[in-house]
C-alpha positions in Angstrom: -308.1 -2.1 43.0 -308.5 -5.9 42.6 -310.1 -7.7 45.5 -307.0 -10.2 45.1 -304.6 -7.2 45.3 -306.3 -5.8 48.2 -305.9 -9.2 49.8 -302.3 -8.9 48.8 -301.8 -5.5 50.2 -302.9 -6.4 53.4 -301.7 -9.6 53.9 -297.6 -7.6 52.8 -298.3 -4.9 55.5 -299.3 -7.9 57.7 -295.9 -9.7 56.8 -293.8 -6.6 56.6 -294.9 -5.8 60.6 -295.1 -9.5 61.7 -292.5 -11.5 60.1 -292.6 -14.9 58.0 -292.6 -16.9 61.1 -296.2 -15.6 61.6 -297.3 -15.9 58.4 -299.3 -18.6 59.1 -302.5 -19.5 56.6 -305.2 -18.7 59.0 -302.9 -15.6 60.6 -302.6 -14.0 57.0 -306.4 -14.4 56.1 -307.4 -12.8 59.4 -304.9 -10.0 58.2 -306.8 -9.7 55.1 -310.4 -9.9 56.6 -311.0 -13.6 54.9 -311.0 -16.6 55.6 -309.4 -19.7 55.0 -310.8 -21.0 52.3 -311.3 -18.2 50.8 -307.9 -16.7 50.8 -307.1 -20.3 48.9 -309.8 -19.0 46.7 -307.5 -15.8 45.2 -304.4 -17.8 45.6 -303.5 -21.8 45.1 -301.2 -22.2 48.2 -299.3 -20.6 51.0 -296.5 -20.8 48.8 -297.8 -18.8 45.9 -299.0 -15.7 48.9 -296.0 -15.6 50.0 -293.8 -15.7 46.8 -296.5 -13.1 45.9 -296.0 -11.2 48.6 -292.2 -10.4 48.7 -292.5 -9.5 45.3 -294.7 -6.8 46.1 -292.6 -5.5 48.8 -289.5 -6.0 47.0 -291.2 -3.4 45.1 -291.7 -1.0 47.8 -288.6 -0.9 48.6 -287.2 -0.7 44.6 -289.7 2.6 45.1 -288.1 3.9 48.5 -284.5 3.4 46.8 -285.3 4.6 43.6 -286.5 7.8 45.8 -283.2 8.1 47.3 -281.3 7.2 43.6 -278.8 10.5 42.6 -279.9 11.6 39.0 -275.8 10.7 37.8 -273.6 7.4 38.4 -271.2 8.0 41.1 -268.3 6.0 42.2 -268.1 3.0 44.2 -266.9 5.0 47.2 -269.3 7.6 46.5 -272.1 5.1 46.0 -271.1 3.2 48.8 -271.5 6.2 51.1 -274.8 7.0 49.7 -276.5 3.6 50.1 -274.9 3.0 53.5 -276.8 5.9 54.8 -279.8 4.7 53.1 -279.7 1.2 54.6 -279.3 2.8 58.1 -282.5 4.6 57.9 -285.8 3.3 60.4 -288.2 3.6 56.9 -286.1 1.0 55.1 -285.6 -1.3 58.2 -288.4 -3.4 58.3 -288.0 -4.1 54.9 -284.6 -5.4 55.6 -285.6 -7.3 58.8 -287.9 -9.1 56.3 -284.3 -10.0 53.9 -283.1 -11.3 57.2 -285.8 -13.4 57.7 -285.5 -14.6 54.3 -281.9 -15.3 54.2 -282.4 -17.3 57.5 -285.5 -19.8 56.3 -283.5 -19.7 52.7 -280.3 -20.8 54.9 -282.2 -23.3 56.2 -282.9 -25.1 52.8 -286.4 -24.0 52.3 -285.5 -23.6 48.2 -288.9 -21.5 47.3 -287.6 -19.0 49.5 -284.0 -19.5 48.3 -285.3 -19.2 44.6 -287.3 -15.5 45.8 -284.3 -14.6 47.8 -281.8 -14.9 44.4 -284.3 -13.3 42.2 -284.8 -9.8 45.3 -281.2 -10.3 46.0 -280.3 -10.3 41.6 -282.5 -7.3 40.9 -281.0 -5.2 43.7 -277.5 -6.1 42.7 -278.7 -4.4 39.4 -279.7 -1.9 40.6 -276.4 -0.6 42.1 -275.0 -2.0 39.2 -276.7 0.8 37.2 -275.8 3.7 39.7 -271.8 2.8 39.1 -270.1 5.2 36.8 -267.5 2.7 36.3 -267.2 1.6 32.6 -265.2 -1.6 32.7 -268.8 -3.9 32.7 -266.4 -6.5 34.9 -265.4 -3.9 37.4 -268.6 -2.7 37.9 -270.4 -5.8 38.1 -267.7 -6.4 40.9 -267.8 -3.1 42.7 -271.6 -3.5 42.7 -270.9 -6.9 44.3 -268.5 -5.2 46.9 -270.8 -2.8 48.0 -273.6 -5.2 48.4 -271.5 -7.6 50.4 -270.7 -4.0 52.6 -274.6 -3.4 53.1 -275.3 -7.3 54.0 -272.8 -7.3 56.8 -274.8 -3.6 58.1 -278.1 -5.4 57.5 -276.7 -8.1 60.3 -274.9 -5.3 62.9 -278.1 -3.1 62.7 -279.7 -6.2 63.3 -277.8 -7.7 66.6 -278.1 -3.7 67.8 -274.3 -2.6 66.8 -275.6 0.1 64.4 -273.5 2.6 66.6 -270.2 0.5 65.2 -271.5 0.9 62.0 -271.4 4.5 62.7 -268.3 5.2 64.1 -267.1 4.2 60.9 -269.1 5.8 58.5 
């Protein structure tokens, strides 16, 4: 492994545990056993680690869901059922606490995070997209938007603590 991927790795577990609010320069190159200066050395800016960064988580969690992908297309209801589990579980979660935190600074008008956001938030609508049996490419491309709308608004109940609503209804 690359010392700059190494750096990388360390400084995504760092982020994944922590949060982007600590994600400071000099908090991330402690992280990563550098300094400074010398985590500018691997990387031009801040900006770039973390763009960097959610990228290579947003591939973790592309791995953990393409773990729990069903080798055929189902249905949107079917689907729906499967992913709503999925998004429940603790492995996914701080993952998904990291979207949050996302969405929020991206709410906030902070557009490199909004441009990283679209591009995570793009790919994983695609990727349901491609687990829909449904053939109409419009009606998919909707049901795919449904469900992710559904998952968003358990992403915020898990998050305030009302999980066990979620439940009762699932």
């Amino acid at each position: 492994m690359r010392k700059r991927d190494a750096i990388l790795a360390r400084v995504a577990a760092f982020i994944l545990a922590e949060g982007l609010d600590a994600a400071t320069l000099r908090a991330m190159a402690s992280a990563a056993d550098q300094s400074d200066r010398m985590l500018l050395y691997y990387f031009a800016d801040k900006e770039e680690i973390i763009g960097e960064v959610l990228a290579l988580l947003a591939g973790q969690l592309t791995q953990i869901l393409e773990a729990n992908r069903v080798p055929e297309q189902l249905g949107k209801n079917d689907l729906q059922a499967q992913l709503d589990a999925v998004v429940l579980s603790d492995d996914i979660w701080p993952y998904l606490r990291l979207w949050l935190d996302l969405a929020a600074r991206a709410a906030r008008n902070d557009p490199h995070l909004a441009a990283v956001g679209q591009a995570i938030g793009h790919g994983f609508h695609q990727w349901i997209e491609s687990q829909l049996a449904t053939v109409d490419i419009d009606l998919r491309r909707r049901e795919a938007t449904q469900i992710m709308i559904a998952l968003e608004g358990i992403i915020v109940l898990r998050a305030v603590g009302m999980q066990s609503l979620v439940r009762e209804v699932l």
